[in-house]
LUMLUMMI-406913 format. One record per residue (C-alpha): x, y, z. Coordinates in steps of 0.2 Angstrom, whole numbers, plus 5000, padded with zeros to 4 digits. Example, Ala and Ser with C-alpha at 12.3 -4.5 7.8 and 13.67 -1.06 7.14 Angstrom:
[[5062; 4978; 5039]]
[[5068; 4995; 5036]]
END
This chain:
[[5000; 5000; 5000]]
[[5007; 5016; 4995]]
[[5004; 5030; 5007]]
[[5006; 5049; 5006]]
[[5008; 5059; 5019]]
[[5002; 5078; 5020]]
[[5004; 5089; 5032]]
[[4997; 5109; 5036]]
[[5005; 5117; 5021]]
[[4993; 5119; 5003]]
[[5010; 5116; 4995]]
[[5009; 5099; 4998]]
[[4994; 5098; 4986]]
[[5002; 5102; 4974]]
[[5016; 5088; 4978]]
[[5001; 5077; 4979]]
[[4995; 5082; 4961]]
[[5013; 5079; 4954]]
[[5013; 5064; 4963]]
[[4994; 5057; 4955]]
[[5000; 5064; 4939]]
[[5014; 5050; 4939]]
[[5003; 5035; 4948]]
[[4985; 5038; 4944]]
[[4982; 5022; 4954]]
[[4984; 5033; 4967]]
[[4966; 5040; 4966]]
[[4958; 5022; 4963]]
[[4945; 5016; 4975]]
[[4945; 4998; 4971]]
[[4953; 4984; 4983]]
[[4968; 4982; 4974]]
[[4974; 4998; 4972]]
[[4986; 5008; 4983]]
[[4977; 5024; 4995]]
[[4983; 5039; 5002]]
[[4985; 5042; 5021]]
[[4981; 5060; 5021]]
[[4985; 5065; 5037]]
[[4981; 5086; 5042]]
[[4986; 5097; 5055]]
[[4975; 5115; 5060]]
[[4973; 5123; 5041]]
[[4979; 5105; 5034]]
[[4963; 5098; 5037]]
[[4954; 5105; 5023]]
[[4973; 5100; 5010]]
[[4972; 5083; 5018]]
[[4951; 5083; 5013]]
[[4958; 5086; 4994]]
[[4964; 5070; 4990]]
[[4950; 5061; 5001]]
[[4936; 5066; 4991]]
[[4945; 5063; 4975]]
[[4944; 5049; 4962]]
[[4955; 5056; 4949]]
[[4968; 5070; 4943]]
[[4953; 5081; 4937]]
[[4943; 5080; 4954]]
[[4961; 5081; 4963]]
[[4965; 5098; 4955]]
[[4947; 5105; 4957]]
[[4946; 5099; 4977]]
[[4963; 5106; 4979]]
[[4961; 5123; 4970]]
[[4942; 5125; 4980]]
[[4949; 5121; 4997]]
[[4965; 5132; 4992]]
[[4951; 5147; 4992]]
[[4941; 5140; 5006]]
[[4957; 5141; 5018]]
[[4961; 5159; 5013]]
[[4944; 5164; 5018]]
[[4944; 5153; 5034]]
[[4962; 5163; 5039]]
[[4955; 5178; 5036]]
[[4941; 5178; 5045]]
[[4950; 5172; 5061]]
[[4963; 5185; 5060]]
[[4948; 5198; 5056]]
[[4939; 5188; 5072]]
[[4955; 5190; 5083]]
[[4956; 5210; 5079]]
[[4940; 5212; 5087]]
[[4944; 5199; 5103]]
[[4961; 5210; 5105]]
[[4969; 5221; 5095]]
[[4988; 5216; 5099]]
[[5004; 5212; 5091]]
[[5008; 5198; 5106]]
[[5005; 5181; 5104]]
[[4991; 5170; 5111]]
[[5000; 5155; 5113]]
[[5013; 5147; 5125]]
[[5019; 5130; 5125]]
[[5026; 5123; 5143]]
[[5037; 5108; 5148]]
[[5030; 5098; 5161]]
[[5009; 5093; 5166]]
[[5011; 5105; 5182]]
[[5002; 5119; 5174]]
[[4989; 5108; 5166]]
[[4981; 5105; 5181]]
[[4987; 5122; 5189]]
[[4976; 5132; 5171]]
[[4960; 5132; 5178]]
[[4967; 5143; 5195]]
[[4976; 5153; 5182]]
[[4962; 5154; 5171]]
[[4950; 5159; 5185]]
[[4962; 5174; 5192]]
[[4965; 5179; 5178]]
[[4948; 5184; 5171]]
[[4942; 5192; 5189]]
[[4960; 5205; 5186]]
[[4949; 5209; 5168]]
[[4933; 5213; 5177]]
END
């Protein structure tokens, strides 16, 4: 079974069109054919839906170029949603060693939306 792996990037569509463009087998949905693992991560989810739904280099290129379009839209409207939440440069993510502070968030959590009251 051959298997390709995609992750968050759009440009791996296109690595996956190249790829179907060699092995169309790729793409076929019979038993005996090898399948794609399409594997996403956050925005990834809708270039790992591409080759899902696809049965050949025509609906490959057409999923790919819509869901291209789709993710646009979808980060534009989370960066126009975050403006309004907080208009800031910093960041809202953190990323910690350890599970101390995962069962220490919900303290952190609490304190910190009674300082915003």
């Amino acid at each position: 079974m051959a298997q390709l792996i995609l992750d968050k990037t759009q440009l791996n569509n296109a690595n996956t069109i190249r790829h179907v463009e060699n092995n169309p087998s790729l793409l076929a949905s019979d038993d005996n054919s090898p399948s794609i693992l399409a594997l996403g991560i956050c925005g990834g989810l809708l270039a790992a839906a591409a080759p899902a739904v696809s049965r050949n280099l025509t609906e490959l290129i057409e999923a790919a170029t819509y869901l291209a379009g789709v993710t646009v839209r979808v980060a534009v409207a989370i960066s126009r949603r975050s403006v309004q939440i907080e208009d800031d440069t910093g960041s809202w993510a953190f990323s910690t060693l350890g599970t101390d502070i995962v069962a220490q968030l919900p303290a952190i959590l609490e304190k910190f939306h009674k300082s915003q009251v």
